[in-house]
N, C-alpha and C positions, 0 to 999 in steps of 0.2 A: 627560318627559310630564306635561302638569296632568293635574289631576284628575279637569277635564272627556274629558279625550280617553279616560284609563282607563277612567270611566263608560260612555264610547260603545262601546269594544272588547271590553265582558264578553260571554260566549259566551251565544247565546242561551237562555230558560228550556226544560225540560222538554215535552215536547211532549203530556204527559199530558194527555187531557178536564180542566177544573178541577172540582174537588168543589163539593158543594154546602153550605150553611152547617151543615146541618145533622147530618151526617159526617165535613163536616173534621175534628174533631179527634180521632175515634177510626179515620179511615179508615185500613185495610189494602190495602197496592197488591196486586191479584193479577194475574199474567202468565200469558202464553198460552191466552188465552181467547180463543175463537173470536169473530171481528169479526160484530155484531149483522147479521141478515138474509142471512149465507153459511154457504158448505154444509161442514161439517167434515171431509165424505167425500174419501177420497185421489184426487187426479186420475188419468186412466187414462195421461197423458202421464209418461214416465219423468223423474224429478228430480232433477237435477244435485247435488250433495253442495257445500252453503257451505261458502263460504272462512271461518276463524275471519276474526273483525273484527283488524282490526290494533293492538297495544297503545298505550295512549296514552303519549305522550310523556313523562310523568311515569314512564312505567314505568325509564326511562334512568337514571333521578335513581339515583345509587350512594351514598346515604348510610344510615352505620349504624342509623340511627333506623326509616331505609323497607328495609333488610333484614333487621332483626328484624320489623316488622311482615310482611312476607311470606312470615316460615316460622314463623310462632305464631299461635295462637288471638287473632285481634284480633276485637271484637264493640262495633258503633256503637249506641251506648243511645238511638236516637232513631228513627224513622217519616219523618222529611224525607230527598224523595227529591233537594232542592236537597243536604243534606250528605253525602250516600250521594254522592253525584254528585261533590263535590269533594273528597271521599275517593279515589273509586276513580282520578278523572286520577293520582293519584301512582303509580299499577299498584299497585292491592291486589286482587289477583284473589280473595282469600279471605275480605275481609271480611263478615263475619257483621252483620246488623241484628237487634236485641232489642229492642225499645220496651219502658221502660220503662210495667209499668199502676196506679204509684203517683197517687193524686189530686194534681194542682198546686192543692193547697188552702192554701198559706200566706196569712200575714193579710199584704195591701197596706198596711193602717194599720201595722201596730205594726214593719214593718221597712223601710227606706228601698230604692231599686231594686234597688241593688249588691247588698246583702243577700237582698233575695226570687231576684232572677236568681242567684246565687251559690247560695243555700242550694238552690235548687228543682235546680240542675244538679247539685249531688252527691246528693241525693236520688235523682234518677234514675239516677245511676252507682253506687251503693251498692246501689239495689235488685235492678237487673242485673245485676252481680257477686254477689250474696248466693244468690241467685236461680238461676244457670249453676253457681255452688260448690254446693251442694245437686243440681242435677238431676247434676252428677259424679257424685258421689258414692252417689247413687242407681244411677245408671247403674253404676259401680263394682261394688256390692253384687247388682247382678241379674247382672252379669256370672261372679261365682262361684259362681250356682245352680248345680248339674250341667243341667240341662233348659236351661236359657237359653245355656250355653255352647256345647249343639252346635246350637243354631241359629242363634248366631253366626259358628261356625266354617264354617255351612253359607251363610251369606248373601252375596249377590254381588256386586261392585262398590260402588255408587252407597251401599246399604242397609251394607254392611260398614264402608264410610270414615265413615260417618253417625255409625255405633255406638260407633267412637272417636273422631271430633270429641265427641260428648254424653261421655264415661269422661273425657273432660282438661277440666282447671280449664283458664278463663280466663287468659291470658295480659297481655291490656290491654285494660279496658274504658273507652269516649271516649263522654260523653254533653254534651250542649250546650243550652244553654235562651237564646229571645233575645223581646227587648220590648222595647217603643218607647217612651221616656219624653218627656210633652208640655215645652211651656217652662214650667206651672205644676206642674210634677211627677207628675199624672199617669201611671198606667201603663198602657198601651195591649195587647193582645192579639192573637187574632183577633177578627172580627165576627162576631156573632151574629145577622146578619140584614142584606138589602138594604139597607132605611132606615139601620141603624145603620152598614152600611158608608159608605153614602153620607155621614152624618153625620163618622164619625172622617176622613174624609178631607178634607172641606172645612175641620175645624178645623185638619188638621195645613196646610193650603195656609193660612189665613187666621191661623196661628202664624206660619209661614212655615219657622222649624227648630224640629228636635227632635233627640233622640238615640238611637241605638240600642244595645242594650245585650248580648252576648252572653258570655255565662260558659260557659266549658269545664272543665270536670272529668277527669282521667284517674286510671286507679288503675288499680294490676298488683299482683300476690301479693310480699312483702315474700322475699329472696333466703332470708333466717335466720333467717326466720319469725316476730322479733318481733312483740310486740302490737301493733296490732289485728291481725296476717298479712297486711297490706297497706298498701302506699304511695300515698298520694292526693295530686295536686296540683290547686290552680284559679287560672282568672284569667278576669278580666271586660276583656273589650276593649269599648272605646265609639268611635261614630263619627259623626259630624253630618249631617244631611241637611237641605236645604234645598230647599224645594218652589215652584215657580211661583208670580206672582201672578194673582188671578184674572183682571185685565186684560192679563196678558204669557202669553195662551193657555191657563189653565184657567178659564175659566167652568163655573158649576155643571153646564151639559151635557154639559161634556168628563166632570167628577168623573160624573157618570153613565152618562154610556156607556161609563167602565172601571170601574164598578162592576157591569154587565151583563155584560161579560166574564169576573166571576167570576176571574180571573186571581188576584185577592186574598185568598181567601175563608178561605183556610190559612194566613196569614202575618201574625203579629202586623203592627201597623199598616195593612192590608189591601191590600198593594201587593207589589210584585214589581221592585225595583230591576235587576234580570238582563234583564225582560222588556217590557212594552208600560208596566211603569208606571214603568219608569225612562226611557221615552222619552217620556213625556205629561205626570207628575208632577214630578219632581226635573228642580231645578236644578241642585245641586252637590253635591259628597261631599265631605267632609273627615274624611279616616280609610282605612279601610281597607272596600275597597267588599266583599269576600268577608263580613267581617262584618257587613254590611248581609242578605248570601243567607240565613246562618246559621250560618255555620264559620270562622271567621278560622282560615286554613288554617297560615299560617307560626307561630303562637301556641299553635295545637295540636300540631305538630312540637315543639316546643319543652319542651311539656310532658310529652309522651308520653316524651322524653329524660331527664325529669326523674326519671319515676316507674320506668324500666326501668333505664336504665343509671348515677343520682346520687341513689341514695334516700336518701342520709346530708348531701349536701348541701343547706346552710342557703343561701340567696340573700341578697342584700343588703336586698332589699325584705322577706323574710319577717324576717330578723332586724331590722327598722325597725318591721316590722307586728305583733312576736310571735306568727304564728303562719304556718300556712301558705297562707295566701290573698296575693294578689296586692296589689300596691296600692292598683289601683284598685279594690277591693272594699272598701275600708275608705271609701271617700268617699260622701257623705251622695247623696243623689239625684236619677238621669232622667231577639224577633219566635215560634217556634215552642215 
């Protein structure tokens, strides 16, 4: 299968309203909220009990990597509901989301892409982890109050599993940062506004490619508890994309009327390769199109292997790289 045909067969995006420019980046999804202008009141007709949804396919997958992740404390350090979403296809029915609320305030000057992408994703897995190790351990400590323990002993279900999910460290925490580097090195983000979206996307059609750039970070508590008490692996996967010309069907009206669809408004380079703007924008993909969404999904397996079950194994790359980043992180430079 090219490239092209894999690009056409990715599963539709998210059917979420699109945010607005100016809460995309700190929006909070909340669920089950009653749909605007209906009535919350119980019908007086009797209601048949749902069938659970049936598990996704991924849930089959029998590898060690995805059966520790489904009987431990796994926790996604990110707010994208695109990487929550290609998480849970492998059947992680218990993965936890913690967005990271450190500032993505590194300097763009003084580090090249790999570097800002790289450093900013363990930034956020560092803080998340530090962060869940603390509320334990909190949680720990109120737990052998006399007074707090018998209304623990007293609490029911839902509230009781609660209170020991919060008493356990972290098991593995997977946080991921992704941006769009132009052909002049540029580093693209989300958009800050209708104009400027309208604007980042005719330059990246009128560049014609760019790259996208996604670093994964994973880190789980160290077996022996060596220093620092945790194992951390990263790698930057890169991918190419290549956008229409304006005469082979985007004209600036097209770039405008997917910019009023708002589709892009949370996604560094302000598009949505999954969705209407990988059918209107891009040409072609070369790389790996999951890393385009914001997870390279098989990369992240890979690492989570690393930091759970080979924390004492050295890779060929890191022993090439002295240290523990990947290699492509070491290269000079170029989406959430």
């Amino acid at each position: 299968m090219d490239e092209k045909q894999q690009h056409q067969q990715l599963q539709p995006a998210p059917s979420d309203p699109p945010p607005d420019y100016y809460s995309a980046t700190a929006a909070q999804e909340h669920h089950n909220l009653p749909t605007p202008g209906t009535s919350t009141s119980t019908s007086t007709l009797p209601l048949r009990p749902r069938k659970p949804p049936p598990p996704p396919p991924g849930a089959q997958l029998n590898l060690p990597i995805l059966e520790y992740m489904r009987t431990h404390r796994v926790v996604l350090a990110s707010a994208s509901p695109r990487r929550r979403a290609l998480l849970a296809q492998l059947g992680l029915p218990n993965l936890e989301v913690r967005p990271s609320d450190k500032p993505e305030d590194l300097s763009k000057t003084d580090l090249d892409a790999w570097e800002y992408v790289s450093q900013t994703a363990q930034r956020k897995a560092l803080d998340v982890y530090a962060a869940l190790i603390d509320e334990a351990a909190a949680a720990q400590q109120e737990q052998q109050q006399p007074d707090s323990a018998s209304s623990t002993a007293g609490a029911a279900g839902d509230a009781e599993a609660e209170a020991r999910r919060r008493r356990k460290d972290p098991d593995l925490v997977i946080s991921a940062d992704t941006i769009i580097v132009t052909r002049s090195g540029s580093i693209l983000e989300k958009p800050s506004s209708p104009a400027a979206h309208t604007r980042m996307l005719q330059h990246l059609r009128d560049t014609r490619t760019h790259r996208v750039l996604t670093a994964l970070c994973a880190v789980a508590p160290r077996a022996d508890a060596a220093h620092p008490g945790y194992s951390l692996a990263t790698h930057v996967e890169e991918t190419k994309v290549t956008f229409a010309r304006a005469g082979d069907g985007l004209p600036d009206d097209v770039v405008e009327a997917y910019v009023r669809t708002r589709e892009g408004v949370d996604k560094a380079g302000g598009y949505a390769v999954q969705g209407l703007g990988g059918a209107l924008l891009v040409e072609k993909v070369d790389g790996a199109v999951d890393n385009v969404v914001g997870l390279p999904v098989r990369k992240c397996l890979q690492l989570c292997e690393k930091v759970v079950f080979r924390q004492d194994e050295v890779s060929d790359e890191e022993e090439e790289d002295g240290g523990s980043m990947s290699k492509g992180e070491k290269k000079g430079g170029g989406r959430d």
